[in-house]
N, C-alpha and C positions, 0 to 999 in steps of 0.2 A: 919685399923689404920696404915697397913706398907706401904701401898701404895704408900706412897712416896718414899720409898727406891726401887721401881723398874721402871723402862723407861716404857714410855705411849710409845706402838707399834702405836695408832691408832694417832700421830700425824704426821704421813706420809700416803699417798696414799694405797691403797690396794696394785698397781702394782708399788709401791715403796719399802713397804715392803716385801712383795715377790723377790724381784730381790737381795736386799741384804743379805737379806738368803741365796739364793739358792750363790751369788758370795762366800759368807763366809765357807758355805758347802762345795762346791770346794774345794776352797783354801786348807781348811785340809784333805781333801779326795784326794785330788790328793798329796800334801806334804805328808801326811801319806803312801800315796800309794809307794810315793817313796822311804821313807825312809825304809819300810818294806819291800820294794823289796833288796832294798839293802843290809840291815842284814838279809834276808832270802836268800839271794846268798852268803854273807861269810859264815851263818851259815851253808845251806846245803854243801859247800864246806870241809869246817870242818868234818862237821856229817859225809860225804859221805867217805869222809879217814876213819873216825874211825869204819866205817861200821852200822852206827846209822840212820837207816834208818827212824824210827818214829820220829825222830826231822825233818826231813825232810818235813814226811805227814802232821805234827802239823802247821808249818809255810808256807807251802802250803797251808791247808786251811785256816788260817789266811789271807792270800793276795788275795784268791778266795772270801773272802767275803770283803775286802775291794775293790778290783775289780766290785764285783754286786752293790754294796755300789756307785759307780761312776756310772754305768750304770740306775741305780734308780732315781740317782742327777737329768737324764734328766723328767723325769715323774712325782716324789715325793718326793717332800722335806722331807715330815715326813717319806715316808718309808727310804728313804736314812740315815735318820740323824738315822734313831731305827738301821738298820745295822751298821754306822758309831760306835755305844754305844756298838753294841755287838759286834763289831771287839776290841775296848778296852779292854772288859769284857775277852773277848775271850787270848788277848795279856797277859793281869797281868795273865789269869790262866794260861798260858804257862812258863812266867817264873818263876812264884811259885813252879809250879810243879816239871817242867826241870831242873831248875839250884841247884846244891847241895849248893852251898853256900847261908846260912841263908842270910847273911849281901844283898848279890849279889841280889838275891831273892826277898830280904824285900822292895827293889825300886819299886819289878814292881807294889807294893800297889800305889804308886803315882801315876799309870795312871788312873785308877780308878777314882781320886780326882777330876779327870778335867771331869768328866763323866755329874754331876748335870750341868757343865757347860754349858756341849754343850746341853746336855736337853733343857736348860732354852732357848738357843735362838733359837734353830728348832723346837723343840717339846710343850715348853707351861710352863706354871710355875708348875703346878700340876706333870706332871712327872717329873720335876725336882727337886722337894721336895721329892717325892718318893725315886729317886735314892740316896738323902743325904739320906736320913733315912735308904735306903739299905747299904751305904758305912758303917754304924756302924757295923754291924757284919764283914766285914775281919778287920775294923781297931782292932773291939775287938780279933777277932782270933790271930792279929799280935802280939799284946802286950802280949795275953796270953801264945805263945809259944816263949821258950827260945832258941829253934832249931827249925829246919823246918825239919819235919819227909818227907810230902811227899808222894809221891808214888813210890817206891823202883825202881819199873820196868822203871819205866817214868824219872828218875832223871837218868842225866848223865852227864859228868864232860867234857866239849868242850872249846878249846885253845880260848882265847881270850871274852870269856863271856864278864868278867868283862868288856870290852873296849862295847862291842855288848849294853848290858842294858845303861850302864851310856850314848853311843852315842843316843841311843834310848830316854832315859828320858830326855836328851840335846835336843836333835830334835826335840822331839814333843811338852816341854816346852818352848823353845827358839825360834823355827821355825812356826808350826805348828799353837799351839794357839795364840802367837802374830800377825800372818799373818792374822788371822780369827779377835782377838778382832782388831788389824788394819782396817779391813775390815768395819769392825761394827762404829767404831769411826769415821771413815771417812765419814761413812753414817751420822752418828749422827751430824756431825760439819757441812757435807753439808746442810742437816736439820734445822741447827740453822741458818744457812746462810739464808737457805730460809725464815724463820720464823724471823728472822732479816729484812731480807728484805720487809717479808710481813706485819711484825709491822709499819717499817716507811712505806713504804705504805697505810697499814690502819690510821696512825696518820695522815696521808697527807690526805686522803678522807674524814677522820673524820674532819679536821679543815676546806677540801673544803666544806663538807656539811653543816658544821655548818654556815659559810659563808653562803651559800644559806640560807639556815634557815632562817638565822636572815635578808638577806637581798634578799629575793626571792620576795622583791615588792609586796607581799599579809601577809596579816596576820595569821598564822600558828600555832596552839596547836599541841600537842600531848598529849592523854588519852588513856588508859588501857581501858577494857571493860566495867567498872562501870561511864566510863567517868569522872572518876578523870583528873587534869590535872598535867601531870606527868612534861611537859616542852610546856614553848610558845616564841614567840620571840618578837621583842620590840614593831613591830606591833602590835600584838596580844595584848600585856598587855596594850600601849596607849589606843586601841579600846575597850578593857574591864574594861579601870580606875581600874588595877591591878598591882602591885608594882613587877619591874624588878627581886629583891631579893625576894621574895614571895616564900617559901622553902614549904609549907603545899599545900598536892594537894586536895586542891579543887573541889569539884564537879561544872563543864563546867555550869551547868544552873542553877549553885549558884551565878554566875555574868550576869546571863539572866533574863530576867524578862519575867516569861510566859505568865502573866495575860494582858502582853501591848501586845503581839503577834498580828501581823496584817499579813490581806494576799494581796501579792505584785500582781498583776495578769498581765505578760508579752504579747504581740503581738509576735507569729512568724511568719514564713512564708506561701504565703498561701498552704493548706492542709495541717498542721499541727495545730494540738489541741493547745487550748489556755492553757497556762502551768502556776500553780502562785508558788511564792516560800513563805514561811512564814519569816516574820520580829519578830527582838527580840528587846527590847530596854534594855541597858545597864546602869551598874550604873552611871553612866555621862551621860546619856539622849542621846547617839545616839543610829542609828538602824544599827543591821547589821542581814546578811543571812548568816547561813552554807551553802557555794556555793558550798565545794565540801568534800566526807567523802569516807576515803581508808585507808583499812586493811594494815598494815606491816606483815611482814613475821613472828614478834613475835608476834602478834595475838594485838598489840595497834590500835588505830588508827588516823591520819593525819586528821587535822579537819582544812581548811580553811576558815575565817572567810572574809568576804566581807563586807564595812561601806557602809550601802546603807541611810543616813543620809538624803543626797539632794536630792536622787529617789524618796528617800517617801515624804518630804517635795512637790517636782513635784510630785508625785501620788496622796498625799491628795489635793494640789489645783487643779488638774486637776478633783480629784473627785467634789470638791466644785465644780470646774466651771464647770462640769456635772449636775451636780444637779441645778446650779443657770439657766445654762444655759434652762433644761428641765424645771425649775420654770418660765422662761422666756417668753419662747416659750408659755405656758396655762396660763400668768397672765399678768398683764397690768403694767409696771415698774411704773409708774408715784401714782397709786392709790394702787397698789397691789390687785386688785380684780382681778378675772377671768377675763379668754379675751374670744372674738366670740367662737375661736374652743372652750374652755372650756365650753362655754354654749349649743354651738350644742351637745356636748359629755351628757351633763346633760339630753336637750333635748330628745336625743336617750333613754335615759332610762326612765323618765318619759311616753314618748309616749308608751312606750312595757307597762308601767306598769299601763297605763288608763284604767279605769274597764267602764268609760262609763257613771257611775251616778253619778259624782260629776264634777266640773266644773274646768277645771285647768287653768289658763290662764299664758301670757309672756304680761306684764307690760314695756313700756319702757320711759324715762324722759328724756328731752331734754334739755340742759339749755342753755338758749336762750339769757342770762347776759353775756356769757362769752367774744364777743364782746365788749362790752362796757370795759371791765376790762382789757381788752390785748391795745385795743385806750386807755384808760384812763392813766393807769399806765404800761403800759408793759408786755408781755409774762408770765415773772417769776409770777407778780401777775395773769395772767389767772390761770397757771397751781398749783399755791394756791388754789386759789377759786374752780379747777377742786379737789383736793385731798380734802378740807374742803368739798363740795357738797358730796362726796361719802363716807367719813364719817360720816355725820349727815345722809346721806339716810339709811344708815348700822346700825345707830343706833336708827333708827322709825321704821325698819320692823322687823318682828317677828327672835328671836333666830332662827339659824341654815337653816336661808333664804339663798336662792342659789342668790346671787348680781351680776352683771358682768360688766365692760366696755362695752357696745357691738362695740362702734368707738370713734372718738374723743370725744363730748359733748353728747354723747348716751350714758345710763346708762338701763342696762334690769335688772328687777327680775321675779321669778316664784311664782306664786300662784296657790296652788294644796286643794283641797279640800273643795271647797266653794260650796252652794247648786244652788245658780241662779246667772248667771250674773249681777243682781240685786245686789248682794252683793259682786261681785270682782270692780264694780265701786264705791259702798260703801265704801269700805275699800281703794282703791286708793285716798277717796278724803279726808280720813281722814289721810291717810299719808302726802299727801300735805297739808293740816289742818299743821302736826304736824314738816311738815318742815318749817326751819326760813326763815324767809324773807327778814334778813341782813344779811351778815356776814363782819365780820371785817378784813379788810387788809391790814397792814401796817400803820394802824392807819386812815382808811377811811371805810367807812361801803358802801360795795357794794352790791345793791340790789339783790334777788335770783327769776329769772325769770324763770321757765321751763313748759315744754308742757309736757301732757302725753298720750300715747297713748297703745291701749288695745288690742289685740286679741288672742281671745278664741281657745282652741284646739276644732277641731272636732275630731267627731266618728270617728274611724277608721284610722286615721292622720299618718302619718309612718316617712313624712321628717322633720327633726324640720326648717331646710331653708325654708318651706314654713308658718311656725308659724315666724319665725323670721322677713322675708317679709312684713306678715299682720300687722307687730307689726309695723314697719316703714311708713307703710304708714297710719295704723290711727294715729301714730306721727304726722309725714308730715301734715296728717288733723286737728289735734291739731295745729299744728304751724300755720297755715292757718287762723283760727279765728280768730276773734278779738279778744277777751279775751284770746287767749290761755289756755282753757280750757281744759278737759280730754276730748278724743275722742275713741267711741269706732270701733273696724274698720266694716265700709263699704265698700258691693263689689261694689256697683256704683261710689263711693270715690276712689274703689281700682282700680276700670277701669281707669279714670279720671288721677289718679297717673303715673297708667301702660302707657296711652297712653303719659303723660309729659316724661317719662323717654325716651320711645321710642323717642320721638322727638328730646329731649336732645343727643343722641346718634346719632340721624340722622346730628343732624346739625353740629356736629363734620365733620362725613364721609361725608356729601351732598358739604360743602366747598373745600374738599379735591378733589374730583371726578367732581367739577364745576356742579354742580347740580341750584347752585343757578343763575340767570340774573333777568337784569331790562327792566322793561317796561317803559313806560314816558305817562303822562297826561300832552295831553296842558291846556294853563292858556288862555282863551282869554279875548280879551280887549271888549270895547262897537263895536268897530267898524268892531270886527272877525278877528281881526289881532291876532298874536302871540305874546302873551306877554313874556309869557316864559315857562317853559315846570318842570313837580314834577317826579323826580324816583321813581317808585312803585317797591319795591323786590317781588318777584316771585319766587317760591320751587315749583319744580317738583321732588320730592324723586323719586329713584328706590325704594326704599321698601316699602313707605307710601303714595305713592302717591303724588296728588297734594295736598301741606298744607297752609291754607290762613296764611298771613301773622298775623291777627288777634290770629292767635294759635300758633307760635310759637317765635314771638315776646315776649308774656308774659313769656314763658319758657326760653326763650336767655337772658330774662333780669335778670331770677330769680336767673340761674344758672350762670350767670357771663360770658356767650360764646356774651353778648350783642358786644363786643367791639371786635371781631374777626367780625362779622357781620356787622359795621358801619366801621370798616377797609376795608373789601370788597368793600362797597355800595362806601366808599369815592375815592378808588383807579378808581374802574369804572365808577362814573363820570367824576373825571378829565380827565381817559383816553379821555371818546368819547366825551371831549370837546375839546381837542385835537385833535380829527380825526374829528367833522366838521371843526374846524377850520383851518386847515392843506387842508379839502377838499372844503370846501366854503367858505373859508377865514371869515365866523360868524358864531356865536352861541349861540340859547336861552340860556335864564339866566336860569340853574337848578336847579331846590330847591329838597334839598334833607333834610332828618329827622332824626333829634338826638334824643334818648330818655334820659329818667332821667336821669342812669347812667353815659352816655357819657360823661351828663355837669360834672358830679363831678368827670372826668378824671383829674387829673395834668397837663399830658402833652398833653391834647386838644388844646390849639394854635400851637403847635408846630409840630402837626401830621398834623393836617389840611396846614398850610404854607410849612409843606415842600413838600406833595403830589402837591401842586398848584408849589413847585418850578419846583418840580421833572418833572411836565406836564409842563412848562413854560404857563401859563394861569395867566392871572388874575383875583383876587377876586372878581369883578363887577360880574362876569361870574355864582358864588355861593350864594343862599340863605340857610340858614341854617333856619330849623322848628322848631321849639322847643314846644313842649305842655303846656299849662296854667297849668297844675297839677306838669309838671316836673316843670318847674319855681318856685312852689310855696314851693315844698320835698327842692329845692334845693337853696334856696334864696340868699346867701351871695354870693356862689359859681358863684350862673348861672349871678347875675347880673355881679361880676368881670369878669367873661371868656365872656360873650356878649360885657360887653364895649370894653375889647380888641378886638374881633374879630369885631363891629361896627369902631373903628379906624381904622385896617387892610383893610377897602374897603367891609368886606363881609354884604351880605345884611341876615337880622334876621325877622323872622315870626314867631310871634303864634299863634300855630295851633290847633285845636278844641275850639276856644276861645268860652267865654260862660257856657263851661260845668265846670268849677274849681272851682268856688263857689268862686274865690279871689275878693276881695276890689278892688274897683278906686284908692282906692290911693296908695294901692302894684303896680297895672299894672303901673302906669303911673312912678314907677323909672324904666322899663325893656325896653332897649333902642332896640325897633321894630323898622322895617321899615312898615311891614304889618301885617295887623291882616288877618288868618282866618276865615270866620264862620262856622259853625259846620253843617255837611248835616244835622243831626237830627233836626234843628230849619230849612232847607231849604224846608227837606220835609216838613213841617206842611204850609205851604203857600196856604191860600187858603181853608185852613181846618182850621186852629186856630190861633185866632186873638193874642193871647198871644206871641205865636212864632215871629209872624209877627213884635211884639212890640219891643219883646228883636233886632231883627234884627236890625229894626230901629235905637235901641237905641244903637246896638255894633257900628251901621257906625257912630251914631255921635259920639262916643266916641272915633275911629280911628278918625274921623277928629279934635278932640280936642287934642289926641296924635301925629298930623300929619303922619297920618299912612295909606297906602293903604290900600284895603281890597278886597276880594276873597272869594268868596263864594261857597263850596265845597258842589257833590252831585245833581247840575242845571240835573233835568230831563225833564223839557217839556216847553212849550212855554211861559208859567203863570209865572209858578215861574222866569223866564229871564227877564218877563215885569216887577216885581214885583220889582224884582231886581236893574234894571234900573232907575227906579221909584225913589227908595227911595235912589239913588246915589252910589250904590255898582260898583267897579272901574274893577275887572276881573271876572270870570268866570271859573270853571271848572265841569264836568260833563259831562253823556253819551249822554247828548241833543248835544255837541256840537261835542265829541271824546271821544271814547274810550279809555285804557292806549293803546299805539300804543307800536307796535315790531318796529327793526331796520328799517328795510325797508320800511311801511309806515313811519315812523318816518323821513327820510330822503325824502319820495317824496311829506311830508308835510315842510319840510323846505325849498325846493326848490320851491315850490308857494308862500312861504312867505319872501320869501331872501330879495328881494328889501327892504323891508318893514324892516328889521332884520338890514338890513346895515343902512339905515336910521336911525334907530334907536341907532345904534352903532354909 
């Protein structure tokens, strides 16, 4: 409780405290020393007249222990200061004892008094309380004697005492301990200086910190170990929607919210570990991270707060568009069913998990409408019709049905567990039973046309790409029919398939690599002259060999590569009618062959005119063929593009005439120059009187359409007579030429030239 009444030593340095002791020590140790020295040279001067020779020894060794007393200073403070107390002790008993006067005497009690003093600052506070509590026995001895008895022997009466003690008591009160407490106060004031100075100083760091604090551009708590929050800065409290004046400390994850907790999950660099940090959401709904957490020296800790708000906001879309994205990737956007890969993945497992006795099959539906619906009204309504189709499929086939996309207007399911094939076509045809037949679109009921096609897993099966395969092409076989009915797959069907596709392919790469030229069939007249001369195309594959035009015709037209192939054939006629012309100044008139397709090109006048510009030739030069059947698929179309192309100069035939089953009165609007006849009715000449008639009766119907005619197929002398006979106007066949290559082709036009110019 006194503690206040005595100097904290320990607010100076160790080796601060220390130094001012030992200067204060000194001070009196050396003043003392002197001044002892000096009344121990008048006294023994004194003594030594009077013959007094033990006042002599007594202040002798008085001065011999303030002397070791100085020599101690340099080693030990406390030893020095215990002699320094018993050179005092030692002085009051000398002149107690020594001086006969009471009064004279009674002084030397005051040196004594200063004894707790110097205690208290060398030696500690405890033996300086000792020594007060010792000074009460002489002070009690002093009062209690009226005279000072003494010791007889030891008391003696020396000139000048009185001047000796009172200079003594002078000296060491006046000199000695003010020099020391000087000492001490000077310490103490420098002290306060310091601590003055170290206050504004820490006031200045405290207002710099504080400053950082509040404006250290992160948000900043500070909590105790129970994570109270003891202080935060304005950061911190905007980010926690907690109130600047907020005096109650709070526990940190009383304004967190655990239960929203998400984990952030970072990219670093590469070889290092993917590091995530946890998200909190706050009472104002943003998020932020403890980015960073450090102990202070008072055992609190520094808690900086990070608003990671818009990270997470970017984190969770990125998560979305991971997930939508991987939703993507295995489903079909437009329908939301599964896509191919998700079916082969299905696939995969089903096949591991075939026992072998029951029948699983892969179902696929084509819908064959969807045409009509993208012509009729537009894309947006196909791809109605496409999302309506797949939910009425979804909702005929059994719960928890594995459905998929498998391409555009391909739709697959899986049937597992049925006992015969018998009854996975059963059940396919009662699914199409139970799909509609209209559906409604945009206020027009568009019919629901699709194909289906069937194949069976086998025993032992491992890749589903060759289940998915078979399934396409008994589709394919389904489309093919006429009714479009269910097909289940065939491998003779699947060959037949395999081999279109191959073809399909070749004729891509055969175009590319010049696989394909033309051969020419002359046309002769009655008289064996050169009428004019038919392009035959001709494939030679490297990889398929040689393919008659008869096979890959049908597949060029099916797959739509028709019109890269009549682009060919067209460029290379005009060429090499251009190179005779250039080289024999004439040139048979070539007829070459449009299919169906062609006619219902757009820009067919326009293709044809410009290769004739491009070649500078003129139209007289081209017949164009056209088949009775294509005429007949394409009627509005073929007759407009024929009239045009009949004004432009080009000559028009059609070819296989006979076999189209059309009417007199269709042919006779389709502006011909010449009819075909069909080798099939040229072969039967001679063998069937029927054939012979139809003949007959196509030449007079060219002559009522004012039509040449051409009879395809002339093999032997008969049928040429026959020919003749009944007024048929050219000829073509192996009776007269083969199709000829360039160079007979050319050393047949050079026996025919005259004849060719003529004609020209």
């Amino acid at each position: 409780m006194f503690r206040w009444l005595f100097p904290n030593e320990h607010a100076l340095t160790p080796a601060e405290n220390a130094a001012w002791k030992l200067s204060a020590l000194r001070i009196i140790l050396v003043s003392g020393f002197l001044l002892e020295l000096w009344i121990a040279i008048h006294t023994s001067a004194s003594a030594f007249a009077r013959n007094n020779y033990k006042v002599m020894w007594v202040v002798g060794l008085l001065c011999v222990i303030k002397a070791v007393a100085i020599y101690y200073s340099t080693r030990s403070v406390r030893a020095s200061a215990a002699l320094l107390i018993l050179n005092i002790y030692g002085v009051t008993l000398a002149v107690i004892t020594l001086i006969q006067d009471h009064q004279i005497a009674a002084l030397g009690y005051i040196l004594i008094y200063a004894a707790p003093l110097i205690a208290r600052l060398f030696l500690g506070l405890r033996p300086a309380l000792w020594l007060m509590f010792f000074n009460i026995l002489p002070f009690l001895f002093l009062i209690s004697q009226s005279s000072q008895s003494g010791w007889p022997d030891l008391q003696t009466s020396l000139s000048g005492v009185r001047t000796d003690v009172h200079a003594l008591i002078f000296l060491f009160f006046n000199f000695c301990l003010p020099l020391a407490v000087f000492r001490v106060l000077h310490e103490l004031d420098a002290a306060l200086d310091q601590f003055t100075n170290a206050s504004h100083a820490l006031k200045l760091s405290h207002a710099q910190y504080q400053e950082i604090f509040e404006n250290a551009g992160t948000a900043l708590i500070l909590t105790d170990e129970a994570g109270q929050i003891l202080r935060a800065n304005n950061q911190a409290n905007t980010l926690l929607g907690r109130q600047a004046h907020e005096k109650h400390a709070h526990d940190l994850f009383s304004w967190l919210s655990v239960d929203d907790k998400v984990r952030l999950h970072a990219e670093h660099d590469q070889g290092e570990e993917n590091k995530c940090a946890s998200a909190y959401q706050t009472r104002n709904g943003k998020m932020v991270v403890l980015n960073n957490i450090s102990q202070t020296a008072t055992g609190d800790f520094i808690v900086a707060l990070n608003d990671v708000s818009s990270f997470y906001e970017m984190h969770h879309a990125l998560q979305l568009s991971i997930q939508r994205e991987g939703y993507l990737s295995s489903h079909d956007p437009l329908t939301n069913l599964p896509n191919r890969s998700m079916l082969r993945q299905h696939l995969t497992t089903v096949l591991a998990a075939h026992d072998g006795l029951h029948v699983t099959a892969l179902v696929s539906f084509r819908l064959n409408s969807i045409r009509h619906a993208n012509q009729q009204f537009g894309a947006p309504a196909g791809d109605t019709l496409l999302r309506r189709f797949a939910d009425e499929l979804g909702a005929v086939l059994p719960e928890n049905s594995f459905c998929t996309r498998l391409r555009s207007i391909v739709f697959s399911f899986v049937l597992e567990r049925f006992q015969t094939p018998g009854d996975v076509v059963l059940f396919v045809e009662q699914v199409r039973e139970k799909m509609p037949k209209e559906i409604e679109i945009n206020g027009e009921m568009i019919q629901v046309q699709f194909s289906a096609g069937i194949a069976l897993l086998r025993h032992g099966e491992s890749e589903p790409d060759d289940l998915i395969r078979r399934s396409e092409m008994a589709l394919d076989a389904a489309r093919r029919s006429s009714d479009h009915s269910t097909s289940l797959f065939d491998d003779d069907e699947a060959q037949e398939i395999r081999r279109n596709i191959e073809i399909e392919v070749g004729i891509i790469s055969g175009l590319k690599q010049n696989e394909f030229h033309l051969l020419y069939q002359p046309k002769i007249s009655h008289d064996g002259g050169l009428a004019g001369v038919e392009a035959l195309l001709r494939w030679d594959s490297a990889s398929l060999g040689r393919v008659s035009p008869a096979e890959f015709i049908p597949v060029a037209e099916h797959s739509g590569l028709i019109h890269h192939i009549s682009d060919f054939v067209l460029d290379a006629v005009c060429a090499q009618i251009r190179q005779w012309l250039d080289t024999y100044g004439e040139s048979p008139v070539v007829a070459l062959n449009l299919s169906v397709i062609d006619l219902a090109r757009v820009n067919l006048i326009e293709l044809i005119e410009e290769r004739c510009q491009h070649y500078r030739i003129e139209t007289r030069y081209l017949e164009l063929e056209i088949t009775e059947t294509g005429l007949i698929a394409n009627e509005a179309i073929s007759i407009q593009h024929l009239n045009a192309l009949k004004k432009r100069g080009f000559s028009i035939a059609i070819d296989d005439f006979g076999t189209g089953y059309s009417s007199l009165s269709k042919l006779s609007h389709f502006p011909a120059h010449t009819v075909k006849i069909d080798r099939s009715f040229v072969a039967q000449i001679g063998y069937n009187a029927k054939s012979e008639m139809i003949i007959k009766a196509i030449i007079s119907l060219a002559e009522i359409l004012s039509c040449k005619t051409v009879a395809e197929g002339v093999e032997n002398k008969d049928q040429e007579h026959f020919l003749k006979e009944v007024g048929c106007d050219f000829f073509q066949g192996y009776y007269f030429y083969h199709p000829l290559n360039m160079r007979d082709m050319s050393d047949l036009l050079v026996s025919h030239l005259p004849l060719l110019k003529e004609a020209g």
